[in-house]
PAMITOR-130591 format. One line per 4 residues: their letters; for each residue y, z negated, x of C-alpha. Coordinates in pm, whole numbers, padded with zeros to 5 digits, always signed. Each point is the difference from the previous one (the first is absolute). Example, Ala and Ser with C-alpha at 12.3 -4.5 7.8 and 13.67 -1.06 7.14 Angstrom:
AS) -00450:-00780:+01230 | +00344:+00066:+00137
REM end
This chain:
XXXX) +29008:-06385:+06774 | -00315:+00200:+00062 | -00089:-00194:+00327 | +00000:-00280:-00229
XXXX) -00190:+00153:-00246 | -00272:+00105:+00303 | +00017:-00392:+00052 | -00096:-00151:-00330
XXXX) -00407:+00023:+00056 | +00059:-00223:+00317 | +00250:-00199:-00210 | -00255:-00090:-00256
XXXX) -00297:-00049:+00231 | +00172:-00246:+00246 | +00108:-00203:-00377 | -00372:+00018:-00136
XXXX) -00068:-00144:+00362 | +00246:-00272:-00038 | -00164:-00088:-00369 | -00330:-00030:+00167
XXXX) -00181:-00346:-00141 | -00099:-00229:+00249 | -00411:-00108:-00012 | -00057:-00263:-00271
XXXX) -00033:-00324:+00144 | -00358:-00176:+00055 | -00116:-00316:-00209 | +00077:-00377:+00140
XXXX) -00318:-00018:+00212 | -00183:-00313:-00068 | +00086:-00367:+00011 | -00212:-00144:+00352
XXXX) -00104:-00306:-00011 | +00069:-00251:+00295 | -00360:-00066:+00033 | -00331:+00044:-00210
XXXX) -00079:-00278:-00269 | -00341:-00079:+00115 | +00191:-00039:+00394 | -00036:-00324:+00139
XXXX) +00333:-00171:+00052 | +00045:+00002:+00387 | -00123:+00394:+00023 | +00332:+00183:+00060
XXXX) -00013:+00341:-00117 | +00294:+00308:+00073 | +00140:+00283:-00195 | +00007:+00319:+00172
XXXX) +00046:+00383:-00015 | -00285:+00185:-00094 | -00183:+00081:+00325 | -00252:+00232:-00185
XXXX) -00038:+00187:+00388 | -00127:-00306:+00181 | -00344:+00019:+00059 | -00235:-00194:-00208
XXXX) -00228:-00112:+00277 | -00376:-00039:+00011 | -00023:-00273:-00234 | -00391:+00004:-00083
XXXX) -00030:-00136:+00402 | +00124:-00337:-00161 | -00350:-00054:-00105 | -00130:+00086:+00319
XXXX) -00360:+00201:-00101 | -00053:+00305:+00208 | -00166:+00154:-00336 | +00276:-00041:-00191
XXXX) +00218:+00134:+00275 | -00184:+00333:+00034 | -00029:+00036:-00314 | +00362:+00011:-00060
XXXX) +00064:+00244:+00297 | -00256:+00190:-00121 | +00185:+00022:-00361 | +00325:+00091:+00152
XXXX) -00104:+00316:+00151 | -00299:+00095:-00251 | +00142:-00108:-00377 | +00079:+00277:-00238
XXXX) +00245:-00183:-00189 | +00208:-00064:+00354 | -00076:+00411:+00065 | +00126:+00061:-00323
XXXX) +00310:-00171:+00031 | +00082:+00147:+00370 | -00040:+00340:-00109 | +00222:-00102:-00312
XXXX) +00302:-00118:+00291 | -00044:+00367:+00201 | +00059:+00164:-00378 | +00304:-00237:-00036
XXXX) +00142:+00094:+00344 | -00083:+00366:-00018 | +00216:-00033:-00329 | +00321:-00143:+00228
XXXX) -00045:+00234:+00220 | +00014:+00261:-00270 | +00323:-00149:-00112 | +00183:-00005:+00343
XXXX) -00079:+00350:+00019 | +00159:+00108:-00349 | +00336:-00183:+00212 | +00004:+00270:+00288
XXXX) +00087:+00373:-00012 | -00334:+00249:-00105 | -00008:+00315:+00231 | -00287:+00233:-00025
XXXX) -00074:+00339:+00087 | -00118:+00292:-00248 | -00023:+00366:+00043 | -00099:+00244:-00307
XXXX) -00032:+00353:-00119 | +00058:+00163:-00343 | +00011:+00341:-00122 | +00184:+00118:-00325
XXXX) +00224:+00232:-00213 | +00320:-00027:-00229 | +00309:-00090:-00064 | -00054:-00316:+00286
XXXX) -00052:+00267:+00292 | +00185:+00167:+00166 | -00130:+00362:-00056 | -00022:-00071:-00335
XXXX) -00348:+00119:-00220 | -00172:+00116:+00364 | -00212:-00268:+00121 | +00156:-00183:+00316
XXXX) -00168:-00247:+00239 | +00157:-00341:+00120 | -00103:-00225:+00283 | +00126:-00332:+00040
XXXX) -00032:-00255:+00305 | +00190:-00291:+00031 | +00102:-00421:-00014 | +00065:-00165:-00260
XXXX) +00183:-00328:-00017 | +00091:-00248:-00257 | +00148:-00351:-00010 | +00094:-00264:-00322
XXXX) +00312:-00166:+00082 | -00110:-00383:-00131 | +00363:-00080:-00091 | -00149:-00283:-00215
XXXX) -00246:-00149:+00131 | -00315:+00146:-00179 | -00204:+00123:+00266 | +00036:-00324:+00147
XXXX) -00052:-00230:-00295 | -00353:+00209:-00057 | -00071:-00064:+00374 | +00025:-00376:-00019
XXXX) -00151:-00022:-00230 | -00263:+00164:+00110 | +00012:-00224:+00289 | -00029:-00314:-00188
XXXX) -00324:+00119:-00172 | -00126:+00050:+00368 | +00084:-00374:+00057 | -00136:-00075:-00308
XXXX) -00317:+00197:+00128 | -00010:-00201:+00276 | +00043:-00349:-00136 | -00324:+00091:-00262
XXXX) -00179:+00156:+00347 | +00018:-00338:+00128 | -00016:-00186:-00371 | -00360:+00207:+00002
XXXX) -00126:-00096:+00319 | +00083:-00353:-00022 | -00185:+00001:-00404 | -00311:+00166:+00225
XXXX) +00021:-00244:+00281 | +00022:-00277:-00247 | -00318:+00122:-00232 | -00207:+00036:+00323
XXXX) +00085:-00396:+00075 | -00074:-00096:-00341 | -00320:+00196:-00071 | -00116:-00066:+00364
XXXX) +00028:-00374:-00062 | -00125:+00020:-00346 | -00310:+00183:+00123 | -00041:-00340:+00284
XXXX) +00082:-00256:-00246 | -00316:+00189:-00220 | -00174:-00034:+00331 | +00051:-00384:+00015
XXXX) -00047:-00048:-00340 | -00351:+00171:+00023 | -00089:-00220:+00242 | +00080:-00303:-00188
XXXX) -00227:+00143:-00232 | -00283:+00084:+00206 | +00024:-00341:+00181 | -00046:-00148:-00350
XXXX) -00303:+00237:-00073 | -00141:-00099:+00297 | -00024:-00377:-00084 | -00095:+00068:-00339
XXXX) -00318:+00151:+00159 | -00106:-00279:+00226 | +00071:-00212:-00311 | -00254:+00238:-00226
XXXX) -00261:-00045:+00294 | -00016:-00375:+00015 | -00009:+00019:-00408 | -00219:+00171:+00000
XXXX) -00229:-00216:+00238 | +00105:-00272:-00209 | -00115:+00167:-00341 | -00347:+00111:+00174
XXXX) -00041:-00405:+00145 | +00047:-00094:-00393 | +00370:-00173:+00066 | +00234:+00218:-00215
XXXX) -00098:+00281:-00325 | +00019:+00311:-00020 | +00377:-00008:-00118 | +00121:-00123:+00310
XXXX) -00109:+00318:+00219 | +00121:+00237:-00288 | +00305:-00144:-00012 | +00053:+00064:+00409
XXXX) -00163:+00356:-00070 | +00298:+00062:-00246 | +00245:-00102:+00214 | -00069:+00160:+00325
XXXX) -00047:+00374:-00216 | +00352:-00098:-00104 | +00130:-00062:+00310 | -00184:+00316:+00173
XXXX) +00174:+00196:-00306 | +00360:-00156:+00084 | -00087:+00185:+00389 | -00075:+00300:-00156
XXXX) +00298:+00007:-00186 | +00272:-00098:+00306 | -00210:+00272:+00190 | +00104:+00264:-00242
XXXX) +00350:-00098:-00003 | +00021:-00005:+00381 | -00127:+00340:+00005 | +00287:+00127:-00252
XXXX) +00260:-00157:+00249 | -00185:+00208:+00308 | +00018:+00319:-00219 | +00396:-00100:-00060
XXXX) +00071:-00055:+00377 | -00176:+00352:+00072 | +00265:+00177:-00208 | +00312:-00171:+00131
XXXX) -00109:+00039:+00370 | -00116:+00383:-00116 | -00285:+00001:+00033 | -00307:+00121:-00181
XXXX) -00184:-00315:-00188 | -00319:+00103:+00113 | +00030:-00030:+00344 | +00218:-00333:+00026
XXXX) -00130:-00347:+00033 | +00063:-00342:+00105 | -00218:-00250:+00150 | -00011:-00344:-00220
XXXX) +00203:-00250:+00161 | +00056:-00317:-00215 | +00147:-00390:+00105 | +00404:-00127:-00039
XXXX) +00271:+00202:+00158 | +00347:-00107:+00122 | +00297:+00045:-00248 | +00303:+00112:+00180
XXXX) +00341:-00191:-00052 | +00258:+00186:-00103 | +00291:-00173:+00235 | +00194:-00210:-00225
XXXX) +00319:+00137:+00069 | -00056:+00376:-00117 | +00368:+00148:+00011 | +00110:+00183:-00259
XXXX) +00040:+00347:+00174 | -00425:+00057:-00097 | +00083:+00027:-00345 | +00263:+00205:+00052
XXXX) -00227:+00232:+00182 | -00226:+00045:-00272 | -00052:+00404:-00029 | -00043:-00020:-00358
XXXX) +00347:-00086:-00041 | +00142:+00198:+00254 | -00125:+00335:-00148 | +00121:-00161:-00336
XXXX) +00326:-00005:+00153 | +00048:+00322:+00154 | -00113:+00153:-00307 | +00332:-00212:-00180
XXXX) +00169:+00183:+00273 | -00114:+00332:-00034 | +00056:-00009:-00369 | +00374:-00055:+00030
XXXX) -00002:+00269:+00253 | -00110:+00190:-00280 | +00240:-00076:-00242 | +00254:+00096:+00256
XXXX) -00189:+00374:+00043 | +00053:+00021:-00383 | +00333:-00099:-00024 | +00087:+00278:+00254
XXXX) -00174:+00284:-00209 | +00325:+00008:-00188 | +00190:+00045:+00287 | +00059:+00380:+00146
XXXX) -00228:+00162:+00219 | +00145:+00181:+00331 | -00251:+00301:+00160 | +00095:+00206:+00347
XXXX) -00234:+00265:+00033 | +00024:+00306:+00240 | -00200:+00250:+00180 | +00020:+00224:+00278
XXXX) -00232:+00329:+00106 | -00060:+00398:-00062 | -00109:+00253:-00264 | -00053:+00348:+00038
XXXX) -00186:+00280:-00202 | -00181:+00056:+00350 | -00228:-00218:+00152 | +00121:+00150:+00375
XXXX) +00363:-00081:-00110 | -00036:-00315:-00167 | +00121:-00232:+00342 | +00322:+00194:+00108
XXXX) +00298:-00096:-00040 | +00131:+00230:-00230 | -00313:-00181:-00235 | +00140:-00317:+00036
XXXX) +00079:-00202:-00340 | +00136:-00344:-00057 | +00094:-00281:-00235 | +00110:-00329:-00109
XXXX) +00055:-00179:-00308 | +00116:-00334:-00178 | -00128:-00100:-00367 | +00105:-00330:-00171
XXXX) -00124:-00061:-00314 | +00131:-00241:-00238 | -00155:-00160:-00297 | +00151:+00023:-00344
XXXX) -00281:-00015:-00303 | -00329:-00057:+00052 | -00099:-00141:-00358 | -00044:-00357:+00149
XXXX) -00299:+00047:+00311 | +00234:-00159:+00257 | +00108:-00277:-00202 | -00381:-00003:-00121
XXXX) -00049:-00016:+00381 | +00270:-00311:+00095 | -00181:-00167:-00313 | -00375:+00046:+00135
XXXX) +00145:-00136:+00330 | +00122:-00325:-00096 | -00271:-00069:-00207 | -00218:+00035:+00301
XXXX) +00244:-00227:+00206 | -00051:-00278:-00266 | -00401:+00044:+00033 | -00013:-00028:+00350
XXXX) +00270:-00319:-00040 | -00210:-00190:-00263 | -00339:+00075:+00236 | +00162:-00128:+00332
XXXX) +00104:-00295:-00162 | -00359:-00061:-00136 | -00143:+00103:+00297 | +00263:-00281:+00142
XXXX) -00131:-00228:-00248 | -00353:+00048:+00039 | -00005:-00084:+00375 | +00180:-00357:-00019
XXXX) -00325:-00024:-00307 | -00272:+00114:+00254 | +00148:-00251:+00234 | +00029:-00312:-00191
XXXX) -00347:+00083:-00137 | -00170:-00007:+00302 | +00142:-00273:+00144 | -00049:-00221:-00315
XXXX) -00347:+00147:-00029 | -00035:-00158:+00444 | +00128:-00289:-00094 | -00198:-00089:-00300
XXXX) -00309:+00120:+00152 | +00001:-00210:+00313 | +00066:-00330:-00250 | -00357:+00169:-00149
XXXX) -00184:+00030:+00265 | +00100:-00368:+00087 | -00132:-00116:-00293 | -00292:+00295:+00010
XXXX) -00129:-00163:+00331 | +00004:-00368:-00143 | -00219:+00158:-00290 | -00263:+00176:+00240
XXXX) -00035:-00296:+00268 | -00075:-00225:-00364 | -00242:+00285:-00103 | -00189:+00003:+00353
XXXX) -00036:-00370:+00024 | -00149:-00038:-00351 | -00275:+00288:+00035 | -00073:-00172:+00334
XXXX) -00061:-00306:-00198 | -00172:+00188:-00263 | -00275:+00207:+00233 | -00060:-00371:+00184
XXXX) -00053:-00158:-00356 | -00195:+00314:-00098 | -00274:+00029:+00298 | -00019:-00402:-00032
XXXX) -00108:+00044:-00381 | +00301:-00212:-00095 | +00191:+00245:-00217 | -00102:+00290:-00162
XXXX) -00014:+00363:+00062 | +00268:+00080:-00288 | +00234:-00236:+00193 | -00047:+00182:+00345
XXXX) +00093:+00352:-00162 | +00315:-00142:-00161 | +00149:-00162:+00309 | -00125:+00331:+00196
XXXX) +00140:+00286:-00317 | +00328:-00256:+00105 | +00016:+00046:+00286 | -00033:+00361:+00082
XXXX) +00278:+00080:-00326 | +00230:-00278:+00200 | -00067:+00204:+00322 | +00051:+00319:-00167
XXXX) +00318:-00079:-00158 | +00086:-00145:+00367 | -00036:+00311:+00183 | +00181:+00194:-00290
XXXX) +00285:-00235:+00045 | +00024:+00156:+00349 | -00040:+00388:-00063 | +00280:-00051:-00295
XXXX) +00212:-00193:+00298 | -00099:+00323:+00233 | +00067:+00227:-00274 | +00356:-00159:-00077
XXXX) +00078:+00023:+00364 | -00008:+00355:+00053 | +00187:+00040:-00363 | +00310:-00202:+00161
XXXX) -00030:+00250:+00281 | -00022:+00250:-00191 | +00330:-00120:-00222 | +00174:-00079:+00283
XXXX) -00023:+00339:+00139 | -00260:-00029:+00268 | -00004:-00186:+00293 | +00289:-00233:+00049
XXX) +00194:-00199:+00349 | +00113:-00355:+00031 | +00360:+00009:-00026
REM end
């Protein structure tokens, strides 16, 4: 009967084992879609795994400008944001590391002197000296699965890490493009201008000859004056935005805003085609929703760490070495000293902080549930959006194109008409104030079509393969 009795602690720990809850299971993940609504019919697309490892590629090459390419490289290895978020991974992973190490035995090595009197020594109220060398070794016997639960969970925030490492570099990459092409679609756009400027003054020259030969008033030449300060203004002002978009780029590439610039370089550039069959596996590579998703994971890790804190807790600990009151003694054998040790402690009251803890843990879980499924959600949006907004704006710049041929013919007609004295001046401004908004609105067609590109890119995960 008292072996039995010596048993009951093991008894009770191997039945608190057996009660052990299992994790709480994750949310339905979200509903996928065969294909995206704005799809064409015969594009086939896949659903895959999440692939969040593959390598995004160097996407910004699609629209084949050396700039732009440099630029990006240049971002990748100078950006603070992508600094940031690397040095925010090697905190992450120093943190698993931490938790594999709480798994393995702790053995260190100590030695110590102390000098006192009373009813702790042995001679009593004389003082006595005691010198202490030795190893000391201790172990926690994870009978339930704590230790572990903390480090995979630690392990998932690493992944999670990762996925926004990559989520952040790709958001970089991605504001390069777009501010790099913004700043050349200012660049074109200026030039539109200046073009227009530029005929406005050979216009107020041959008024004016006219006005001083006694053919046209006074009127007439103000009239030009007015416009061509307003178009000379309308430089100015493109001018200063293009130099807000150089002082952007100089940040993301890390650089110092006072010593980066960019020659002007204006005219059409090539749209790349996204290949029409995109599979499916890009979006599932999208980092975003990766990290979202090892976070889901981490959190029920968690929940399981709480759940064991009512579990009992199992401690070896030993240690081997010498004391002696004399320092020549003190590694004999006759100093030798020894010991080893088992503690398991067991839970009973606690006034509610572990169940406090179980209930903090779950509500996490459901937090990092309801944001990967937005996170879900909000990447089949992004998609759809841009490829409604590519589709809509190539039926625009159709119709844009008809507008601005139209436009050029009639101020053609117009500055004919105008230099033969057969319409007047008021006539020639409105066909040419027509023309330069239809060729405006043209080339702003195309940087929206540019811009939407590299958002698609961007939603997709980054760069993409046929399938």
């Amino acid at each position: 009967m008292k072996k039995l009795h010596h048993l009951l602690p093991l008894a009770a720990a191997l039945f608190l084992a057996g009660c052990a809850t299992a994790l709480p299971p994750l949310p339905a993940p979200v509903d996928t879609p065969p294909q995206f609504k704005e799809q064409r019919q015969n594009e086939r697309w896949i659903i895959a795994r999440p692939a969040e490892a593959q390598s995004r590629g160097t996407w910004w090459k699609a629209f084949n400008d050396p700039v732009l390419d440099d630029l990006a490289e240049r971002a990748g290895a100078n950006n603070t944001s992508i600094q940031e978020a690397a040095a925010r991974l090697a905190q992450a992973r120093s943190l698993v590391r931490g938790a594999q190490a709480d798994r393995a035995p702790q053995i260190g090595v100590g030695a110590g002197a102390s000098r006192g009197a009373g009813a702790n020594t042995a001679n009593g109220a004389t003082p006595a000296t005691l010198l202490q060398a030795g190893v000391n070794l201790s172990y926690e016997v994870d009978l339930f699965g704590r230790l572990a639960g903390v480090r995979d969970a630690a392990a998932l925030d690493a992944q999670s890490r990762e996925a926004l490492l990559q989520s952040t570099r790709l958001l970089v990459q991605a504001e390069v493009a777009q501010t790099y092409l913004a700043l050349r679609a200012a660049d074109t756009e200026r030039a539109l201008v200046q073009d227009t400027a530029t005929a406005y003054g050979d216009t107020l020259r041959l008024t004016q000859r006219r006005f001083e030969a006694g053919d046209v008033a006074e009127l007439d030449v103000i009239r030009i004056q007015t416009e061509l300060a307003a178009t000379e203004a309308e430089v100015f002002a493109l001018s200063r935005s293009r130099a807000a978009l150089e002082n952007a780029l100089a940040v993301l590439v890390g650089e110092p805003a006072s010593g980066f610039a960019l020659a002007s370089s204006s005219g059409a550039r090539a749209l790349p085609v996204i290949p029409a069959g995109v599979p499916g596996t890009v979006l599932a590579r999208r980092p975003d929703v990766a990290a979202a998703q090892a976070s889901l994971l981490a959190a029920q890790a968690r929940v399981g760490v709480a759940q064991a804190a009512w579990f009992p807790s199992v401690s070896l600990t030993g240690a081997a070495g010498y004391a002696s009151p004399d320092i020549g003694d003190l590694f004999k054998w006759s100093a030798r000293a020894w010991g080893i040790g088992a503690l398991m402690s067991v839970p009973l009251f606690d006034g509610g902080r572990r169940e406090a803890g179980v209930q903090g843990a779950q509500a996490q879980l459901d937090a990092a549930a309801a944001s990967y499924r937005g996170q879900v959600l909000n990447a089949f949006r992004e998609v759809e959006d841009q490829l409604s907004a590519l589709r809509l704006l190539q039926d625009q710049s159709l119709a844009q194109g008809r507008a601005v041929s139209a436009a050029q013919r009639a101020s053609a007609i117009s500055e004919t008409r105008y230099r033969n004295g057969l319409v007047s001046q008021l006539e020639l401004l409105d066909a040419r104030r027509n023309e330069l908004l239809n060729r405006r609105q043209a080339q702003r067609v195309e940087a929206a079509q540019q811009q939407a590109t590299v958002l698609l890119i961007r939603a997709l995960g980054g760069g993409w393969d046929k399938a």
